[in-house]
PyMOL Python script that loads the backbone (N, CA, C, O; Angstrom):
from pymol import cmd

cmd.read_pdbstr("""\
ATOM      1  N   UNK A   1      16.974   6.908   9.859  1.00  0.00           N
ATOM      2  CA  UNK A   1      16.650   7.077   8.465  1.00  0.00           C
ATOM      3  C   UNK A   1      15.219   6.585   8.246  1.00  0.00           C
ATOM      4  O   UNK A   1      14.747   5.751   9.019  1.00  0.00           O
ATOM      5  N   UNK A   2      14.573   7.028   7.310  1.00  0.00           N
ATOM      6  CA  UNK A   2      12.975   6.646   7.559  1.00  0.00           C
ATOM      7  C   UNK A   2      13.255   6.435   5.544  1.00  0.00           C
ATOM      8  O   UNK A   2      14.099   6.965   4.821  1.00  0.00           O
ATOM      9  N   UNK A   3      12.300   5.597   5.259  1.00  0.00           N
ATOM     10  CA  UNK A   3      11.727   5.345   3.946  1.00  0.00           C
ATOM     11  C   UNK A   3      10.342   5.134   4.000  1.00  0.00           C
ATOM     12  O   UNK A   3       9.696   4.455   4.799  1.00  0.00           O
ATOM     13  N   UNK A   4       9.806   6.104   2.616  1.00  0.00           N
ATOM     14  CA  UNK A   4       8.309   6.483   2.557  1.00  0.00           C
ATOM     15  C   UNK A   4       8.466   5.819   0.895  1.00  0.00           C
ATOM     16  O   UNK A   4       9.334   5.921   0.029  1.00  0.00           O
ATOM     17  N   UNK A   5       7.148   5.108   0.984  1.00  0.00           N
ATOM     18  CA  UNK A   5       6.582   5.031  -0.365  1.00  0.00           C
ATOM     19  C   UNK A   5       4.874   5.039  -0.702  1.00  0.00           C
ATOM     20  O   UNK A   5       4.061   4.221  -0.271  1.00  0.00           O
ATOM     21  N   UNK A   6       4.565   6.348  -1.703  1.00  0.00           N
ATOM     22  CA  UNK A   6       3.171   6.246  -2.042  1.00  0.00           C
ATOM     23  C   UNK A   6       2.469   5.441  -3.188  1.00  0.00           C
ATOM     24  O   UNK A   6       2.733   5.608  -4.378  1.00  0.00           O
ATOM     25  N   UNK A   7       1.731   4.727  -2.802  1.00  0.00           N
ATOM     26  CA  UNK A   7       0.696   3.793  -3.593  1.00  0.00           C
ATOM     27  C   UNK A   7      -0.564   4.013  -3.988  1.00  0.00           C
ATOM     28  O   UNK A   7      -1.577   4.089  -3.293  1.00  0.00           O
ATOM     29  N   UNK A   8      -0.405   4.136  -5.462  1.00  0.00           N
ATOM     30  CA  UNK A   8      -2.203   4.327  -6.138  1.00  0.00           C
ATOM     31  C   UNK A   8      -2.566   2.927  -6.448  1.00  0.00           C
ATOM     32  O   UNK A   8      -1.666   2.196  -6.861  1.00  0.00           O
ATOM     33  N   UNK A   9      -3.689   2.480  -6.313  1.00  0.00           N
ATOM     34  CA  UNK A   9      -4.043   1.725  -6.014  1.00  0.00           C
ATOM     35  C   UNK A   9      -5.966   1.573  -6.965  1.00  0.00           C
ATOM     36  O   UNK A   9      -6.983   2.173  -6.616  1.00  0.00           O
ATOM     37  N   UNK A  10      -5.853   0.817  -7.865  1.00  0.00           N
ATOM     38  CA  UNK A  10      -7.510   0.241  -8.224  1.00  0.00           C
ATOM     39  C   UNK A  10      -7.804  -0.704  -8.197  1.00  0.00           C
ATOM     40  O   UNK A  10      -7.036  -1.623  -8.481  1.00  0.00           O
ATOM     41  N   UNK A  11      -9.378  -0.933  -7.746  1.00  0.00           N
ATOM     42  CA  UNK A  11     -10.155  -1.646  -7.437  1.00  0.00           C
ATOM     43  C   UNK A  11     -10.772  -2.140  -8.408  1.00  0.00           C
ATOM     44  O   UNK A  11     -11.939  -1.835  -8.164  1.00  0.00           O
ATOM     45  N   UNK A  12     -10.760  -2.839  -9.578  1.00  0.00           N
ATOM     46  CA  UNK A  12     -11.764  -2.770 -10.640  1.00  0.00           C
ATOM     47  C   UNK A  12     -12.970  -3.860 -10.320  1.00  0.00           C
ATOM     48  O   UNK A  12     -14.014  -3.947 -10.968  1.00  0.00           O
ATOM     49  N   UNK A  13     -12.673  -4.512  -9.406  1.00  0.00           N
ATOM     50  CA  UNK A  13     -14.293  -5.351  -8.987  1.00  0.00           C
ATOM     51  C   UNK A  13     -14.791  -5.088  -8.120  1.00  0.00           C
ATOM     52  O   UNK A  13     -15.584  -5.900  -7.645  1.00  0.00           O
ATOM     53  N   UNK A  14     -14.603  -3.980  -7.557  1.00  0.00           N
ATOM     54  CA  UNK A  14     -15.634  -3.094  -6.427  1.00  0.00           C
ATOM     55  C   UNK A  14     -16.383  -2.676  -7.076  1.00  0.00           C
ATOM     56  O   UNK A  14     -16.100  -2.218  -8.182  1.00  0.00           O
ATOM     57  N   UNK A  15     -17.414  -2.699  -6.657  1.00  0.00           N
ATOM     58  CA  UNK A  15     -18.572  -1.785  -6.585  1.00  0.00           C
ATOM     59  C   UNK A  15     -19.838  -1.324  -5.202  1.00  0.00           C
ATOM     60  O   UNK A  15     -21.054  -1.321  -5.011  1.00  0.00           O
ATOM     61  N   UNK A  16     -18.405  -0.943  -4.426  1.00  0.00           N
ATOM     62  CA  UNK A  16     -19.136  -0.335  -3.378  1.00  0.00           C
ATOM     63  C   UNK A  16     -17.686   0.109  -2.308  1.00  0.00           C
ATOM     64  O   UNK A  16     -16.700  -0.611  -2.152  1.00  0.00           O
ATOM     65  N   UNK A  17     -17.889   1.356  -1.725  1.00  0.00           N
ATOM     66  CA  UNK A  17     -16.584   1.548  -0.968  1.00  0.00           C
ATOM     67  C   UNK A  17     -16.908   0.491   0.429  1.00  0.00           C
ATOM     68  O   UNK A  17     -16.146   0.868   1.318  1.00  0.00           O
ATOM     69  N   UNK A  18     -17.503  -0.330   0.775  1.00  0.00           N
ATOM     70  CA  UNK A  18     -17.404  -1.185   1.903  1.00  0.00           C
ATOM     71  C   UNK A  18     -16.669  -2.592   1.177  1.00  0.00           C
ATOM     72  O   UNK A  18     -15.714  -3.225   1.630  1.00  0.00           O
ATOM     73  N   UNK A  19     -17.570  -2.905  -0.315  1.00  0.00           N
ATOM     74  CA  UNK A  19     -15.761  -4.084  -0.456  1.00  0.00           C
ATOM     75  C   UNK A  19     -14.340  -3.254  -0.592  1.00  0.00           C
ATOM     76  O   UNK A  19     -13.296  -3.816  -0.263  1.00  0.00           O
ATOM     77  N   UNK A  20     -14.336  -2.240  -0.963  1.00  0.00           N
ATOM     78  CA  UNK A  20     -13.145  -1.317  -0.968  1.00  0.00           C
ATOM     79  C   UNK A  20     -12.386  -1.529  -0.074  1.00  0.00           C
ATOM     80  O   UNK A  20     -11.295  -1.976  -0.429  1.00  0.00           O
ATOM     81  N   UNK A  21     -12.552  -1.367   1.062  1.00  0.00           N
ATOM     82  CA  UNK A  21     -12.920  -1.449   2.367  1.00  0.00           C
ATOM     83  C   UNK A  21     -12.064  -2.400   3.099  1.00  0.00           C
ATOM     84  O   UNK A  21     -10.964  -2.263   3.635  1.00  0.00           O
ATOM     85  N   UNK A  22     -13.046  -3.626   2.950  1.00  0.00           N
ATOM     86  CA  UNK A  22     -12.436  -4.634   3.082  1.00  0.00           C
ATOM     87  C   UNK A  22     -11.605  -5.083   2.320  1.00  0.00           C
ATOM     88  O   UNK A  22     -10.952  -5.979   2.856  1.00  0.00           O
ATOM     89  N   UNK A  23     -11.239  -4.808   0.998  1.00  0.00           N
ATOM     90  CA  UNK A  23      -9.991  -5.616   0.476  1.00  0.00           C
ATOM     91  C   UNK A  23      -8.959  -4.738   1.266  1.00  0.00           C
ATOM     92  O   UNK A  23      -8.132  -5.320   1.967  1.00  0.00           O
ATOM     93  N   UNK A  24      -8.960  -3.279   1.187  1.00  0.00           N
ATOM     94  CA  UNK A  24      -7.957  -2.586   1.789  1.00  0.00           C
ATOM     95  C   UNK A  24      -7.797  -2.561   2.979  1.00  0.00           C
ATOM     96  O   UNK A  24      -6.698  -2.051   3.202  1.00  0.00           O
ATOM     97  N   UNK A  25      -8.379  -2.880   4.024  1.00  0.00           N
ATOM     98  CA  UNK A  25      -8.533  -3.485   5.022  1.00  0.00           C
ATOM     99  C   UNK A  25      -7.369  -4.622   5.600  1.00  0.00           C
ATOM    100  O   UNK A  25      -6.519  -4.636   6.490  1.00  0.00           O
ATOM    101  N   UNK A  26      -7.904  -5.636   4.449  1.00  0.00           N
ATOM    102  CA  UNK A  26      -7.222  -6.921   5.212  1.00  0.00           C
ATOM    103  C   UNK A  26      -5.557  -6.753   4.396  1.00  0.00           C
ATOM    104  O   UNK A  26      -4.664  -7.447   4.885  1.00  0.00           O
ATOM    105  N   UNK A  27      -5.263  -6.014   3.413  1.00  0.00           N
ATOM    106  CA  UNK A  27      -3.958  -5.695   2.581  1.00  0.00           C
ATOM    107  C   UNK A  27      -3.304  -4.987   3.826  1.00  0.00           C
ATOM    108  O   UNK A  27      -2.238  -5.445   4.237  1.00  0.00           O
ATOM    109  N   UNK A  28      -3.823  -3.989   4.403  1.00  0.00           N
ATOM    110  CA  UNK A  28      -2.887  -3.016   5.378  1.00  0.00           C
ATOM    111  C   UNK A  28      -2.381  -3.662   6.660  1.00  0.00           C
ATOM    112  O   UNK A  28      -1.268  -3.523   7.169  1.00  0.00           O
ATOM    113  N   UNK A  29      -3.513  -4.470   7.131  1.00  0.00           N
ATOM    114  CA  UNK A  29      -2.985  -5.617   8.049  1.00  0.00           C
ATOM    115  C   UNK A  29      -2.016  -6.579   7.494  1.00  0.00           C
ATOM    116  O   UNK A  29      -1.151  -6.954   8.286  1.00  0.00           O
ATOM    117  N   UNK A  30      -1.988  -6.960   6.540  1.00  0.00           N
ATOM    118  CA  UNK A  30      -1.124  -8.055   6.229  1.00  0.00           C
ATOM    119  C   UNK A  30       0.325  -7.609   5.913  1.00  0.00           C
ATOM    120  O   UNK A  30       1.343  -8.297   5.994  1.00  0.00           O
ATOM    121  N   UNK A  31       0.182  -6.043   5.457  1.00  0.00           N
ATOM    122  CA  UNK A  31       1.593  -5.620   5.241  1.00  0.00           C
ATOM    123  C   UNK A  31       2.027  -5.283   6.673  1.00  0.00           C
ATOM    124  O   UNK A  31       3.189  -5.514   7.009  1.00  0.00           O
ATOM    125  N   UNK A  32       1.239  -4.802   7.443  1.00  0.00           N
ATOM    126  CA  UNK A  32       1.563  -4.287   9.072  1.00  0.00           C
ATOM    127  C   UNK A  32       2.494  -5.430   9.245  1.00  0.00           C
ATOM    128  O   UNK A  32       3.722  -5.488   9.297  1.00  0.00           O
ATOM    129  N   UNK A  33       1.318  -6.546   9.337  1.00  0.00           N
ATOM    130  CA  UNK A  33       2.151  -8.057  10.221  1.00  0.00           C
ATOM    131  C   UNK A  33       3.710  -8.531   9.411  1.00  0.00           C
ATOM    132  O   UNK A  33       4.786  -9.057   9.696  1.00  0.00           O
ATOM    133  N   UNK A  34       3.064  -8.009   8.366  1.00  0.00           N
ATOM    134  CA  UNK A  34       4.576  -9.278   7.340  1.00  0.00           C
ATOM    135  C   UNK A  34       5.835  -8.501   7.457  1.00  0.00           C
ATOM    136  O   UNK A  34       6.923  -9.021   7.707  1.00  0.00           O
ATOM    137  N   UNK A  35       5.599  -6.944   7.223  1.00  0.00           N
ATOM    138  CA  UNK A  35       6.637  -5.950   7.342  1.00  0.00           C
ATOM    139  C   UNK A  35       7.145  -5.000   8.242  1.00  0.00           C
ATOM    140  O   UNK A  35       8.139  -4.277   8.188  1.00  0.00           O
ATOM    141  N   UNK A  36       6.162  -5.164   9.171  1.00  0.00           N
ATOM    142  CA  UNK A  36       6.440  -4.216  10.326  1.00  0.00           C
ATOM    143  C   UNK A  36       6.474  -3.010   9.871  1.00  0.00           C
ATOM    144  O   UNK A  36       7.322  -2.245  10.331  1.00  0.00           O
ATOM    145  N   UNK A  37       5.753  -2.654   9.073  1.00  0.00           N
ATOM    146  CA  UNK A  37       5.964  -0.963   8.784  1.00  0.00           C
ATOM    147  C   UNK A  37       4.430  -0.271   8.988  1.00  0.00           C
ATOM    148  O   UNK A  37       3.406  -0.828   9.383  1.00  0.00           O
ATOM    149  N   UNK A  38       4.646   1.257   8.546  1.00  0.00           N
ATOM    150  CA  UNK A  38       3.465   1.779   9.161  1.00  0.00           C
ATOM    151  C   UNK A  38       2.851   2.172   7.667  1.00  0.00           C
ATOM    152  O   UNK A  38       3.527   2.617   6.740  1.00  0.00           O
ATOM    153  N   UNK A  39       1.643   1.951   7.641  1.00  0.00           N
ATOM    154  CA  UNK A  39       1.133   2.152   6.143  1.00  0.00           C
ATOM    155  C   UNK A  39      -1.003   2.750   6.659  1.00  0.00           C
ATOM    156  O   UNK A  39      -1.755   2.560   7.615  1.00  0.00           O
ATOM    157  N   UNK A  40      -1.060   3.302   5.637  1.00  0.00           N
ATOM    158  CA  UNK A  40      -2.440   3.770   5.978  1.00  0.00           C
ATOM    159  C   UNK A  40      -2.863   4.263   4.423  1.00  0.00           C
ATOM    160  O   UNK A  40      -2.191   4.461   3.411  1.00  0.00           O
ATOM    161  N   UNK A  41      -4.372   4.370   4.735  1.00  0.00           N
ATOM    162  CA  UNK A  41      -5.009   5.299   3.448  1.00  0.00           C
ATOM    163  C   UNK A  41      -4.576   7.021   3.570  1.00  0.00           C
ATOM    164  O   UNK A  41      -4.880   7.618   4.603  1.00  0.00           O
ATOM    165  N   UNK A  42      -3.878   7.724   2.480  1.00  0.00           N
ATOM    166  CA  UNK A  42      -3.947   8.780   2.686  1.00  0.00           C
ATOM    167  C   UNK A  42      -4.881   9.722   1.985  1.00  0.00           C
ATOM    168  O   UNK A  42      -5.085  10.909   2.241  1.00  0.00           O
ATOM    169  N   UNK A  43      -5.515   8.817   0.868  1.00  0.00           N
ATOM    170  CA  UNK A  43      -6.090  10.019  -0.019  1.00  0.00           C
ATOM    171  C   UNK A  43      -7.538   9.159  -1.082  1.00  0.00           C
ATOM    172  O   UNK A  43      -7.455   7.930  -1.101  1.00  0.00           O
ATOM    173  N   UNK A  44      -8.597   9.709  -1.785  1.00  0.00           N
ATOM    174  CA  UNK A  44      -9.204   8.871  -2.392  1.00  0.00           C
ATOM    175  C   UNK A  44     -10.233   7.948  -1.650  1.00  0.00           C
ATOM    176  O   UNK A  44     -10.905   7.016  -2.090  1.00  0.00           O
ATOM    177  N   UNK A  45     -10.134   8.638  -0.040  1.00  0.00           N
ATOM    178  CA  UNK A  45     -11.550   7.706   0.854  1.00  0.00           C
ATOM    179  C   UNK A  45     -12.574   7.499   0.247  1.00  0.00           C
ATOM    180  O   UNK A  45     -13.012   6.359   0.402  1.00  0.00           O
ATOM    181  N   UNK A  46     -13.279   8.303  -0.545  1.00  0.00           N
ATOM    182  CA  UNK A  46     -14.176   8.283  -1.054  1.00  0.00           C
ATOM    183  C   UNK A  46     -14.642   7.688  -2.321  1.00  0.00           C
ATOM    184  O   UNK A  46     -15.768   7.286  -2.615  1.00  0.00           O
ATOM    185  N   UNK A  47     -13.792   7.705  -2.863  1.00  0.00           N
ATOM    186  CA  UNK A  47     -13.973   6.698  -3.661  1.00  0.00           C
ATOM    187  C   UNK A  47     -14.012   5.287  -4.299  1.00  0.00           C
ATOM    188  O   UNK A  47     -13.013   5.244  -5.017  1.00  0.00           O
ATOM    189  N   UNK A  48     -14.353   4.686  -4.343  1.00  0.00           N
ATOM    190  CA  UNK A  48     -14.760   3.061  -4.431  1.00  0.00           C
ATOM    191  C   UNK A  48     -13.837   1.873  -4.774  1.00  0.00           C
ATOM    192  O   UNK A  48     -13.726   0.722  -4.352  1.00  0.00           O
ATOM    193  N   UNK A  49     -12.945   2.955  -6.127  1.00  0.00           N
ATOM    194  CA  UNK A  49     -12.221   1.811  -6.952  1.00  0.00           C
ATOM    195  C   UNK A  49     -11.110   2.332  -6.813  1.00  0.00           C
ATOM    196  O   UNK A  49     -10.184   1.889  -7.493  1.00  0.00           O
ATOM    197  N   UNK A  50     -10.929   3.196  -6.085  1.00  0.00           N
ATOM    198  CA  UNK A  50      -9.374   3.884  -6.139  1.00  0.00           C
ATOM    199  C   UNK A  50      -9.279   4.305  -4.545  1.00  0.00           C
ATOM    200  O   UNK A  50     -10.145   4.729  -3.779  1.00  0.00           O
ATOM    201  N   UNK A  51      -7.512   3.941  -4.304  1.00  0.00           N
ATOM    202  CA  UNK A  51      -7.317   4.126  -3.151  1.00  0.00           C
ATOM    203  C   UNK A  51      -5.290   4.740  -3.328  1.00  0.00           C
ATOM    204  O   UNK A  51      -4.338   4.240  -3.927  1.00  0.00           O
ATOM    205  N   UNK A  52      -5.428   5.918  -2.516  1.00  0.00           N
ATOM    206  CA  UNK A  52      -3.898   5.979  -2.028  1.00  0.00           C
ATOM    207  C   UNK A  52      -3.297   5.522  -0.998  1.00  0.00           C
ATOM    208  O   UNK A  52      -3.976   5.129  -0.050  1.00  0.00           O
ATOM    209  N   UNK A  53      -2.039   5.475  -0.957  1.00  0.00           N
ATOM    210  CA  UNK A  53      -1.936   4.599   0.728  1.00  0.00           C
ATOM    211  C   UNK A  53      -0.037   4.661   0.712  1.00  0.00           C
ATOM    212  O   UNK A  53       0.779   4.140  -0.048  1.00  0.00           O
ATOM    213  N   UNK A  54       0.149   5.726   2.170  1.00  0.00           N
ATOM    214  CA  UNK A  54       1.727   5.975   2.006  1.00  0.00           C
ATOM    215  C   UNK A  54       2.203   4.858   2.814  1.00  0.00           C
ATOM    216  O   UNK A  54       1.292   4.280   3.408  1.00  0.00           O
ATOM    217  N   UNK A  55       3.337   4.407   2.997  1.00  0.00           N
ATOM    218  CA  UNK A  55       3.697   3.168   3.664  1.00  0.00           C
ATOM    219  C   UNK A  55       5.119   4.073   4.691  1.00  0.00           C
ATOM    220  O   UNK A  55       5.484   5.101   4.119  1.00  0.00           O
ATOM    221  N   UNK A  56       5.651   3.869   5.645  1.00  0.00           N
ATOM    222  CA  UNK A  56       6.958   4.323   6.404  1.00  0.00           C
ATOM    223  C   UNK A  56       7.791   3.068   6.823  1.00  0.00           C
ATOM    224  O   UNK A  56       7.217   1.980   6.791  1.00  0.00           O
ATOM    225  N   UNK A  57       8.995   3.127   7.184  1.00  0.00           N
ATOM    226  CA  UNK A  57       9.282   2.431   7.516  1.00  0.00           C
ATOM    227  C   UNK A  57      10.605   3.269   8.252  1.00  0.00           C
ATOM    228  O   UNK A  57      10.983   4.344   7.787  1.00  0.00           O
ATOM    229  N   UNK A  58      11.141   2.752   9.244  1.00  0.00           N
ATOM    230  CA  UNK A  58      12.477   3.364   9.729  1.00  0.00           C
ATOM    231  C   UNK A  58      13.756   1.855   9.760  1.00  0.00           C
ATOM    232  O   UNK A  58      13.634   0.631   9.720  1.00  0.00           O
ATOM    233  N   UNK A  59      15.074   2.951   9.866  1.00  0.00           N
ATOM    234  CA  UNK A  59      16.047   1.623  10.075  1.00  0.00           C
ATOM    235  C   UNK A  59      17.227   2.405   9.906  1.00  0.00           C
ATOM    236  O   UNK A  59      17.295   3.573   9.524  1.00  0.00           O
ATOM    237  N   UNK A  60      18.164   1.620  10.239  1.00  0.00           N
ATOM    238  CA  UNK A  60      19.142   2.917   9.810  1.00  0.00           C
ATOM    239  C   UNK A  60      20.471   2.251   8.429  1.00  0.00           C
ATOM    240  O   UNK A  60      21.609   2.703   8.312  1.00  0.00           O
ATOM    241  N   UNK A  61      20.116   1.594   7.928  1.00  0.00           N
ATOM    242  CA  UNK A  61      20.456   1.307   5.982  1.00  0.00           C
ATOM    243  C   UNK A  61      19.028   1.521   5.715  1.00  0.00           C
ATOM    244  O   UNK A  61      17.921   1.222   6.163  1.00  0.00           O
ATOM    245  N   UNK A  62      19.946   2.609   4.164  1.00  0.00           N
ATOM    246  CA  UNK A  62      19.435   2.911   3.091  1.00  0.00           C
ATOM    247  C   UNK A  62      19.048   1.275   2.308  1.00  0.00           C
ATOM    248  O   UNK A  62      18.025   0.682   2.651  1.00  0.00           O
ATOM    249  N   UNK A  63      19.630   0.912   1.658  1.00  0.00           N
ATOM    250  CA  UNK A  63      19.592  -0.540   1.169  1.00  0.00           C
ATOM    251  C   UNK A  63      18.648  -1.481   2.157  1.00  0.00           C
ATOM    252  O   UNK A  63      17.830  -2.022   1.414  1.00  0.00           O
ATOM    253  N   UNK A  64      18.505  -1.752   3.047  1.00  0.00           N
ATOM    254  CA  UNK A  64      17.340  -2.356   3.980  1.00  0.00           C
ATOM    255  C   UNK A  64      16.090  -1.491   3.507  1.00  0.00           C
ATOM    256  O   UNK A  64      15.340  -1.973   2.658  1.00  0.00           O
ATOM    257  N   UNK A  65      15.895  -0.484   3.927  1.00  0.00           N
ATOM    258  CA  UNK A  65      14.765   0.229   3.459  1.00  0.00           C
ATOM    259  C   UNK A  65      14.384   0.177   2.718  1.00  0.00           C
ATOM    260  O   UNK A  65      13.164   0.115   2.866  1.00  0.00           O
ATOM    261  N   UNK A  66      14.806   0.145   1.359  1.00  0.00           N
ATOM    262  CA  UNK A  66      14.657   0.302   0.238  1.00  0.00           C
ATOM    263  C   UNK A  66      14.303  -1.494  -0.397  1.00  0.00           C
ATOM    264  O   UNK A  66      13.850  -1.692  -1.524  1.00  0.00           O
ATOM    265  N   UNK A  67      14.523  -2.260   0.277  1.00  0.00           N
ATOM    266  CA  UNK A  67      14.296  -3.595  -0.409  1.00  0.00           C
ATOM    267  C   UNK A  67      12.734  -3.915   0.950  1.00  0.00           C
ATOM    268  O   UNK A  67      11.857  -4.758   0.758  1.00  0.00           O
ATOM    269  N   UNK A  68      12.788  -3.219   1.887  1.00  0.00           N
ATOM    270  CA  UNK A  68      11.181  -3.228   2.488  1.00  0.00           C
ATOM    271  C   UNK A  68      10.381  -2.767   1.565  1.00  0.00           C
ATOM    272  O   UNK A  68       9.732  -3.528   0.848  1.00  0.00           O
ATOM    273  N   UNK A  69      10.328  -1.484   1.466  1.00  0.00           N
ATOM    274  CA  UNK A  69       9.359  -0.786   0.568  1.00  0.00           C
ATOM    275  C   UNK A  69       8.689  -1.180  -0.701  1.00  0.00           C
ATOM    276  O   UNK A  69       7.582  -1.044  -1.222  1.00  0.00           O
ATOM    277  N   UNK A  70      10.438  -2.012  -1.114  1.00  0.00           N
ATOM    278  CA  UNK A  70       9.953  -2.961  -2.203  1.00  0.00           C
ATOM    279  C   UNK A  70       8.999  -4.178  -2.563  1.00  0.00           C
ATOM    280  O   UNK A  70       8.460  -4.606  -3.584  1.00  0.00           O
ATOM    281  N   UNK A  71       9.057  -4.535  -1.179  1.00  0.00           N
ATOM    282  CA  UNK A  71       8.407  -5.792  -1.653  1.00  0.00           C
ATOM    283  C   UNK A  71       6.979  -5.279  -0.704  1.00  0.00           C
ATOM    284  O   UNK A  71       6.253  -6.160  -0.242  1.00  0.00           O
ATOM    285  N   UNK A  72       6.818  -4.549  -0.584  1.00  0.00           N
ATOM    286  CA  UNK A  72       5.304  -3.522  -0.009  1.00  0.00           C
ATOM    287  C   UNK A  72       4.612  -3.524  -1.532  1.00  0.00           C
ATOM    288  O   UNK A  72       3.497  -3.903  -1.891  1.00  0.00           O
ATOM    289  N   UNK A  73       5.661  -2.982  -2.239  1.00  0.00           N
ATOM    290  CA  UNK A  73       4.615  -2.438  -3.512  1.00  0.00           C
ATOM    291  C   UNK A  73       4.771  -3.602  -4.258  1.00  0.00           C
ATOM    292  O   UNK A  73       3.881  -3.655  -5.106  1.00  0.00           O
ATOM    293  N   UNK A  74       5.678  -4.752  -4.315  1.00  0.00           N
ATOM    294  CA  UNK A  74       5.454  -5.369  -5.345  1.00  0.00           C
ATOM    295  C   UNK A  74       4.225  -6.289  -4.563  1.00  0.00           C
ATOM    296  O   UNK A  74       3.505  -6.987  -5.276  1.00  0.00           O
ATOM    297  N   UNK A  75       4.010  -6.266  -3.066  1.00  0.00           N
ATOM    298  CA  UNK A  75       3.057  -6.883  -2.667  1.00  0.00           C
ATOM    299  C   UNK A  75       1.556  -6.524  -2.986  1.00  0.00           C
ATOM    300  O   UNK A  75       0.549  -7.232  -2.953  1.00  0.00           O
ATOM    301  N   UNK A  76       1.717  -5.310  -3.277  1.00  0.00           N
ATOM    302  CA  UNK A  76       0.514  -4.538  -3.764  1.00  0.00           C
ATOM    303  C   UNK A  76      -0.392  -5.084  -4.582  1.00  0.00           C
ATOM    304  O   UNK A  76      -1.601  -5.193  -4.381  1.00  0.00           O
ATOM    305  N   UNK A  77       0.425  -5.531  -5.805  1.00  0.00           N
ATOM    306  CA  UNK A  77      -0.610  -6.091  -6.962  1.00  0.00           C
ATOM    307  C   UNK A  77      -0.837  -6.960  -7.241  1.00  0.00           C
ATOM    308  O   UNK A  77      -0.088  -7.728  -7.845  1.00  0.00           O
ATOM    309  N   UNK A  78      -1.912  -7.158  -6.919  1.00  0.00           N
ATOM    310  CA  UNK A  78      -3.115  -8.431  -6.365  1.00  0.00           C
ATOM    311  C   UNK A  78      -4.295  -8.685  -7.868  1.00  0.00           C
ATOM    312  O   UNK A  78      -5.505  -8.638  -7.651  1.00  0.00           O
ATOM    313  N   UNK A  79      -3.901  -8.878  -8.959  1.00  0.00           N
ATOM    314  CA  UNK A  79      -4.438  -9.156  -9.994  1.00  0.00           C
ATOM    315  C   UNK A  79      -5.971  -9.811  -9.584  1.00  0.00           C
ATOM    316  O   UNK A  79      -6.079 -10.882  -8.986  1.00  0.00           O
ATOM    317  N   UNK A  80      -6.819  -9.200  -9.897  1.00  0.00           N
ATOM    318  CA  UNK A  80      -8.339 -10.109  -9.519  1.00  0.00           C
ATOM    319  C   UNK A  80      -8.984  -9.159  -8.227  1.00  0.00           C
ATOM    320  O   UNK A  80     -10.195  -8.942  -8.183  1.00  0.00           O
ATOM    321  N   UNK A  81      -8.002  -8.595  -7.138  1.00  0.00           N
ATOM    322  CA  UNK A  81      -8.415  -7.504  -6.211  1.00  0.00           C
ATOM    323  C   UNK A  81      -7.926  -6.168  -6.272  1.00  0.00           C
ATOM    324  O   UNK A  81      -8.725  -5.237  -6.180  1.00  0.00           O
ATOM    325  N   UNK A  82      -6.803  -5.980  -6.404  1.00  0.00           N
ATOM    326  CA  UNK A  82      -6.091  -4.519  -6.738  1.00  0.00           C
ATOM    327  C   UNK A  82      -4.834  -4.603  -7.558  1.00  0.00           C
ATOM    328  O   UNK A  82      -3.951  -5.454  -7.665  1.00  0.00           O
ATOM    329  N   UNK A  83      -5.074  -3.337  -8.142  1.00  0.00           N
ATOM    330  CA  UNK A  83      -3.943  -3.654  -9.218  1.00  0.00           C
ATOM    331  C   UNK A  83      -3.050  -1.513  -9.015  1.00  0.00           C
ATOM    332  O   UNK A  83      -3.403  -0.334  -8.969  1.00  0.00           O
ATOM    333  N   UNK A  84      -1.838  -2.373  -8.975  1.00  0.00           N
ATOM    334  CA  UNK A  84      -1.338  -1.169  -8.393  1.00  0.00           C
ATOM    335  C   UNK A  84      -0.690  -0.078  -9.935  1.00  0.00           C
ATOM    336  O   UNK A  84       0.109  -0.412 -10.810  1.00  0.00           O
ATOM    337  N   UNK A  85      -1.437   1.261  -9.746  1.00  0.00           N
ATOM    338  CA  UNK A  85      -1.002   1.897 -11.010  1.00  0.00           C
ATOM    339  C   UNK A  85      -0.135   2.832 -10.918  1.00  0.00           C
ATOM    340  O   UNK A  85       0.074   3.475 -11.947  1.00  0.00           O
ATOM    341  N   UNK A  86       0.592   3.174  -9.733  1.00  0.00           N
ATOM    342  CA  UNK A  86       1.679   3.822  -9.952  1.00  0.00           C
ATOM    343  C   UNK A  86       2.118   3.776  -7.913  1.00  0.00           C
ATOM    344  O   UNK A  86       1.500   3.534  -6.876  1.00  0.00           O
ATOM    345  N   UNK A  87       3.533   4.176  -8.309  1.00  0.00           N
ATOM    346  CA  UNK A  87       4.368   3.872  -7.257  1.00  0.00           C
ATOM    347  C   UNK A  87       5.308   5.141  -7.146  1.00  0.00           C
ATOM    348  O   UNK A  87       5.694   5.672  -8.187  1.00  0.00           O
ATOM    349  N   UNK A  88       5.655   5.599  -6.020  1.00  0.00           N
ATOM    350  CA  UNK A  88       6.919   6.437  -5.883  1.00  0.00           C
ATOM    351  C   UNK A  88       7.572   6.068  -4.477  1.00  0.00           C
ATOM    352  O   UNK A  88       6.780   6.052  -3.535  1.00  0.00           O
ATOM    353  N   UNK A  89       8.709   5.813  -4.242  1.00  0.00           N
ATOM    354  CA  UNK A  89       9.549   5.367  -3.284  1.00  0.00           C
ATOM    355  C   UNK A  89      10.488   7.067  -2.902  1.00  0.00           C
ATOM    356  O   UNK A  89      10.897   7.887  -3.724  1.00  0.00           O
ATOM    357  N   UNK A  90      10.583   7.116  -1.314  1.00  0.00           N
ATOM    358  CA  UNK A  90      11.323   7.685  -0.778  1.00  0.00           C
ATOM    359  C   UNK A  90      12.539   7.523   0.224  1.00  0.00           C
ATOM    360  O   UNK A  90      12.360   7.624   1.438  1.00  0.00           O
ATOM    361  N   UNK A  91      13.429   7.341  -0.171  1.00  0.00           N
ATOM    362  CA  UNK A  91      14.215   6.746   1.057  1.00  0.00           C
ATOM    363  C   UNK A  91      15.819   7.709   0.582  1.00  0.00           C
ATOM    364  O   UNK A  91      16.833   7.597   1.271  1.00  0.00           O
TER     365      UNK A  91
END
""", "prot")
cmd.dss("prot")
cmd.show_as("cartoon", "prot")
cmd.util.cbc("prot")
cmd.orient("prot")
C-alpha cells in the first residue's frame, strides 16, 4: 500500500531561490531522517517563495500511513520559515 501527500508550501522571508533552497533543503532531509519516507520538490522550482513537494511513503496499514503523512504536513509549518497553504493526502 503506498500513501502520497502533496504540499504547497510559502516562503514569505525569502528573497532569493538559494535561501529557498536552503530552507527546503534542510526540511526534506529532516523529514527523510525522522520519517523514512520519500519526499522531493515537484513543482514551483523556480520560484522563490513558493514551493510544491509530494511526500510517499509505503507500508501495508492504511491507518499507519495515514498518521505518517500526517505528521509530514503538520511538520511542514514552520511559522517564521514556511508556512504550509494547502495539503492533499493520498492513501
Amino acid at each position: 500500500m503506498i500513501g502520497e501527500a502533496r504540499l504547497e508550501l510559502h516562503f514569505p522571508s525569502c528573497h532569493s531561490l538559494k535561501e529557498k533552497r536552503g530552507i527546503l533543503k534542510r526540511f526534506l532531509a529532516h523529514v527523510r531522517q525522522t520519517y523514512g519516507v520519500a519526499i522531493a520538490e515537484i513543482d514551483d522550482q523556480d520560484k522563490w517563495q513558493m514551493a510544491v513537494v509530494q511526500v510517499a511513503a509505503v507500508g501495508n496499514e492504511r491507518a499507519h500511513l495515514h498518521r505518517i503523512i500526517t505528521k509530514v504536513i503538520d511538520d511542514a509549518d514552520r511559522p517564521g520559515e514556511m508556512i504550509l497553504t494547502n495539503s492533499e493526502i493520498f492513501v
